[in-house]
C-alpha positions in Angstrom: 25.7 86.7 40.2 24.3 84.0 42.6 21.1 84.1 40.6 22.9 83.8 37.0 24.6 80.9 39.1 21.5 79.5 40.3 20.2 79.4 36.9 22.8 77.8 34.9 23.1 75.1 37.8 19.2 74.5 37.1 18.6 71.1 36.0 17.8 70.1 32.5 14.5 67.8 31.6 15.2 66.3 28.4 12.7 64.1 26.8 13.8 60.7 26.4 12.5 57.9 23.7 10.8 56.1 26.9 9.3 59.4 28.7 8.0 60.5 25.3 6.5 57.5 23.7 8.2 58.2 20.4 10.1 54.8 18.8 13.3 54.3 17.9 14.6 55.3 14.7 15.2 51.6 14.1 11.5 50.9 14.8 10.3 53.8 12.7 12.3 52.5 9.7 10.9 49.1 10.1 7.6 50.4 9.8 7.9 53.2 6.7 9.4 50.2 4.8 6.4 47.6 6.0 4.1 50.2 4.9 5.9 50.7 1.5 5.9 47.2 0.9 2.8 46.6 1.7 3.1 44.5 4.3 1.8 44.5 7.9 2.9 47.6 10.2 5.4 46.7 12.7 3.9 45.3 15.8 0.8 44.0 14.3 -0.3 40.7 13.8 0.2 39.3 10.1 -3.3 37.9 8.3 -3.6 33.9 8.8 -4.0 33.9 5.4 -0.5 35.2 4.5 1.4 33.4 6.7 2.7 31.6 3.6 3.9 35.3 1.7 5.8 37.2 1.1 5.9 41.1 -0.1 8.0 42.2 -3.0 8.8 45.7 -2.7 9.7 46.5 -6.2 6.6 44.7 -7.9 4.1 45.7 -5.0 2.7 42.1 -4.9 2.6 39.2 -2.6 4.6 36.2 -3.9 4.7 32.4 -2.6 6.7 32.0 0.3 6.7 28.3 0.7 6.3 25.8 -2.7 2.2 24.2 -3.3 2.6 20.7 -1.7 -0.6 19.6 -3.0 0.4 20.0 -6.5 4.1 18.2 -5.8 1.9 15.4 -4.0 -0.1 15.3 -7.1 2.6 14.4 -9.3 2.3 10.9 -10.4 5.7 9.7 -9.4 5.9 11.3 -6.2 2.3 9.7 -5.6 3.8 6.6 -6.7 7.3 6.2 -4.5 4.5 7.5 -1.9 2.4 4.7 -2.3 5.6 2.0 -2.9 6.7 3.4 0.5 3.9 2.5 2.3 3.3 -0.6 0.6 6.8 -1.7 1.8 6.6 -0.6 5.0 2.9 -2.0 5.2 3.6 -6.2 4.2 7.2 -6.0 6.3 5.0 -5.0 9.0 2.6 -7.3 8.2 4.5 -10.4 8.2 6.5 -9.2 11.5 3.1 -9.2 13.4 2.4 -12.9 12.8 6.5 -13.7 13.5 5.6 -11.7 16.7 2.7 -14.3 17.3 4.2 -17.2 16.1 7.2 -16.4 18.5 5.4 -15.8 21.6 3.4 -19.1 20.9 0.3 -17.5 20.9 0.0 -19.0 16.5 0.5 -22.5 15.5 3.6 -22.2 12.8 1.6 -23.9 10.1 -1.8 -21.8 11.0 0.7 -18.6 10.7 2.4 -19.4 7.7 -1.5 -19.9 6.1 -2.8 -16.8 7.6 0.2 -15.2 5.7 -1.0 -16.8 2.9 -4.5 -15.4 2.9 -4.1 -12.0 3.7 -0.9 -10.9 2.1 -2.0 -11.1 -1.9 -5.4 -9.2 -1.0 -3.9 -6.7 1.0 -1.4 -6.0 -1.7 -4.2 -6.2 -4.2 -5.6 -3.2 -2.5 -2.4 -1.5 -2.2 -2.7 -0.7 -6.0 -5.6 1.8 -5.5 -2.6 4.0 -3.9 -1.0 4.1 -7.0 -1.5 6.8 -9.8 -2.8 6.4 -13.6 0.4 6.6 -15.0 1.2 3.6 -17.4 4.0 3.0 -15.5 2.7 3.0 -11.9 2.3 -1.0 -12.0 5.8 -1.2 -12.7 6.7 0.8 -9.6 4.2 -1.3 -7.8 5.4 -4.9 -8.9 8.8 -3.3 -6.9 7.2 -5.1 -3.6 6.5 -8.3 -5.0 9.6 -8.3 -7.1 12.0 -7.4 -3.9 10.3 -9.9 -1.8 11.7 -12.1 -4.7 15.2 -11.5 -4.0 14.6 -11.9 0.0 13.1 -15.7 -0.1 15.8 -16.5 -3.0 18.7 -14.6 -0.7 17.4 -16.7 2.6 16.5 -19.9 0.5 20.1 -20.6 -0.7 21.7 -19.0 2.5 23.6 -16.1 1.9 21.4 -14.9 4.5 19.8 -16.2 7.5 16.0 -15.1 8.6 14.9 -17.2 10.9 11.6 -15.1 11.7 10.8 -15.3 8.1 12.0 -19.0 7.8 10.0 -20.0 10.8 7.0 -17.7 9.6 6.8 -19.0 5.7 7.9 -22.7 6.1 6.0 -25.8 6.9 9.0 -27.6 8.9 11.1 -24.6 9.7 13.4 -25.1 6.5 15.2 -22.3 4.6 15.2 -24.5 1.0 11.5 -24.7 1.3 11.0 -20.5 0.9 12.2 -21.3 -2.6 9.0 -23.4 -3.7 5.6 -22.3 -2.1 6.5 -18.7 -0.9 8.7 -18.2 -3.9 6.2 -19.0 -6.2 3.7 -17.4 -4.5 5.3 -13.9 -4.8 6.0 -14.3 -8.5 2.4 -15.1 -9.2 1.7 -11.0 -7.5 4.4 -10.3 -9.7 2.7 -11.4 -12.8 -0.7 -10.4 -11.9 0.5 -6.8 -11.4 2.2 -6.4 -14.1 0.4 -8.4 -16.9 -3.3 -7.7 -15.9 -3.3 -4.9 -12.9 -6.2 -3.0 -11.6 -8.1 -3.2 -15.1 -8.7 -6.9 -15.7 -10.6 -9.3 -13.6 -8.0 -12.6 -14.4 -5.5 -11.0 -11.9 -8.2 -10.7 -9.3 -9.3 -13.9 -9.7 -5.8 -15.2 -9.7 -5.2 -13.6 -6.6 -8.3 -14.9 -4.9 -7.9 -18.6 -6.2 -4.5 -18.8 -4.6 -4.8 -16.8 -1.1 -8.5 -16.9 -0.3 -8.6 -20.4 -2.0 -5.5 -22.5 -1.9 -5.2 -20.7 2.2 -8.7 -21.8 3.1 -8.6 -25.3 1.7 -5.7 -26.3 3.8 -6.8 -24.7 7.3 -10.1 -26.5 6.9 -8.7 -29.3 5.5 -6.3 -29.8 8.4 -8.8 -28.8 10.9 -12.4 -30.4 10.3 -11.9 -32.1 6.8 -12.8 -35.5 7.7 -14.1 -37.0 4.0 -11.5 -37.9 2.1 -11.6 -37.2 -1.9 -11.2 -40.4 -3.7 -8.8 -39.8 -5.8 -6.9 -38.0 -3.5 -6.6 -39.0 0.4 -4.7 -36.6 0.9 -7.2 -34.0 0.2 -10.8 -33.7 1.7 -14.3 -32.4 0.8 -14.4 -30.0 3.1 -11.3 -28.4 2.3 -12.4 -28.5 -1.5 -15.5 -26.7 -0.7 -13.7 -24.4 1.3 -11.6 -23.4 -1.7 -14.6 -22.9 -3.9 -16.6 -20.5 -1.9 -13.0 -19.2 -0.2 -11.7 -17.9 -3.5 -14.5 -16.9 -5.3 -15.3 -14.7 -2.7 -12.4 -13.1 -1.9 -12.0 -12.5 -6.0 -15.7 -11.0 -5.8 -14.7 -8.9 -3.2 -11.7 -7.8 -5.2 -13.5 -6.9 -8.2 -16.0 -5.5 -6.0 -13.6 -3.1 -4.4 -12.3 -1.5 -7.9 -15.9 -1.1 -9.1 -16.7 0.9 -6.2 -13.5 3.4 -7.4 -13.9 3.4 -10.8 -11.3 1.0 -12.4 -14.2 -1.8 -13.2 -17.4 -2.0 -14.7 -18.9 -5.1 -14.2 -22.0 -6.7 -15.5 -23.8 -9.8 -14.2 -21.5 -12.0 -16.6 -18.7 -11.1 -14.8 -20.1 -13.7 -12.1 -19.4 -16.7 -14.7 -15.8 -15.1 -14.8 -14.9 -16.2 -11.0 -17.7 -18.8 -11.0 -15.7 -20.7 -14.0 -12.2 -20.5 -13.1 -13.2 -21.2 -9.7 -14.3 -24.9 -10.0 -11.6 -25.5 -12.3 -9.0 -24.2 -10.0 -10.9 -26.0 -7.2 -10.3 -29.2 -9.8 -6.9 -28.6 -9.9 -5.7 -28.0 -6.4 -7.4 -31.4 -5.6 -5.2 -33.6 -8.1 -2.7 -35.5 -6.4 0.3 -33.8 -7.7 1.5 -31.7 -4.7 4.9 -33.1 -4.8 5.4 -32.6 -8.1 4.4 -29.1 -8.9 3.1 -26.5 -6.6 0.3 -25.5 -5.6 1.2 -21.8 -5.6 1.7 -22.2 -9.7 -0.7 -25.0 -10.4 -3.7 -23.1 -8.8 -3.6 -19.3 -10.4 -2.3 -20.8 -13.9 -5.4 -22.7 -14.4 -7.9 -19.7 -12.5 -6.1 -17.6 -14.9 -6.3 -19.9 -18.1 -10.2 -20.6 -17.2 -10.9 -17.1 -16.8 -8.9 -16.5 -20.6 -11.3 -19.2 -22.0 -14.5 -18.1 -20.4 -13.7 -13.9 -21.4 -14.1 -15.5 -24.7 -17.9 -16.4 -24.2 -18.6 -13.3 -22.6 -18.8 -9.2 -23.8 -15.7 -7.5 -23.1 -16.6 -4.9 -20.8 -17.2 -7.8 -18.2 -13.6 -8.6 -17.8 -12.3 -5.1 -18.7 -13.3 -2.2 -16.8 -13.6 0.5 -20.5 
């Protein structure tokens, strides 16, 4: 009796899940339908390589977890509104920097306002390498010049005020004056974009005429221009010269830029296509009719004209990139 007692009383070791080392039915279900997937067994570590799939059970395959972003980037209009972004972002940026100078006092206003001048047409320029080969990419990038349009007209008549740009893109701190110069400038990137783009040397030497040109004649001009042109005092030889060699470089270096990536091919007669228009544009911009017509129109009209009358002379695959 006590040792029937003694017996049943005897304590019972039943293996549990933690004493055993045997998983969870949870856990074991996990990993029979891993391994009838395909997939990884539970608790180890998934291939780098497939961190971006995913197993389908019924077809026995791995599939695409997450889309192919280098084929959407490749698209041309999401390459485009990429590149329109940053060309936005890029010249407000741009312009802010020399506000921030001009501001702080560290830039003359008329020195900032030329510095502007020079660098923002170029830097545009090669902005358009951004953009893709669709025919309609020059559209999307004549956007910036086109909006910039609509801000200097917006300030200029005053139904808004912008006294950074005012102060940054005006000779005597002015809102009407954004409407001559400035505004005219911006069409002129407009027009160059649209009508000639990255194929065609007359935009490029447009471009270079009026910023690398038209900027350097004044600085110098201002600055160590002491022999006055005469039939024009208020224009020196030093500032003409500068224009000269000013914008034919920076038209070179243009055209230079989108031979090196394939939109150009240029031959040594190109050279008599910035050479040309050059001096007449040089010709121009000395003429004492400043107060009459602008600069900004006078100067990339006759580049452009020149450059027209000299393609004429010269093959076609100097002034076309085919």
């Amino acid at each position: 009796m006590h040792m029937q007692a003694r017996t049943l009383l005897r304590p019972c070791v039943i293996p549990t899940l933690a004493t055993s080392g045997a998983c969870s039915l949870p856990t074991q279900l996990r990993k029979r339908r891993r391994k009838a997937s395909g997939g990884p067994a539970y608790g180890e570590s998934m291939d780098p390589a497939s961190a971006d799939t995913c197993y389908d059970s019924q077809a026995g395959t791995r599939v695409n977890a997450l889309p192919n972003l280098v084929e959407i980037a490749s698209q041309p209009v999401v390459r485009d509104v990429g590149a329109l972004t940053l060309t936005v972002v890029g010249s407000i940026l741009w312009v802010k920097i020399f506000d921030y100078f001009c501001k702080r006092g560290y830039l003359e206003q008329k020195l900032s306002r030329k510095l502007v001048h020079i660098t923002t047409g170029p830097i545009f320029a090669f902005c358009w390498v951004l953009f893709s080969q669709a025919e309609y990419a020059r559209y999307i990038a004549a956007i910036v010049p086109a909006a910039n349009c609509v801000r200097l007209l917006s300030v200029g008549a005053g139904y808004t005020t912008d006294e950074g740009l005012t102060k940054t893109l005006s000779r005597e701190n002015k809102r009407e004056e954004l409407l001559r110069g400035p505004f005219f400038y911006t069409i002129v990137m407009g027009v160059a974009t649209v009508a000639f783009w990255r194929e065609s040397t007359i935009g490029f030497v447009m471009l270079g005429m009026m910023c690398g040109g038209d900027g350097l004649a004044d600085v110098i001009g201002r600055r160590i221009g002491k022999n006055k042109l005469p039939w024009n005092t208020d224009k020196t030889v030093e500032g003409s010269v500068a224009m000269f060699f000013g914008g034919m470089l920076m038209a070179l270096g243009l055209l230079s830029f989108y031979q090196s990536v394939g939109y150009l091919t240029l031959t040594p007669d190109t050279f008599y296509m910035v050479l040309g228009p050059a001096l007449v544009a040089t010709l121009v911009e000395s003429l004492p009719i400043t107060t009459i017509i602008d600069d900004n129109l006078t100067v990339p009209v006759a580049a452009a004209m020149a450059a027209l009358a000299v393609s004429n002379m010269i093959p076609a695959q100097a002034v076309l990139g085919y």
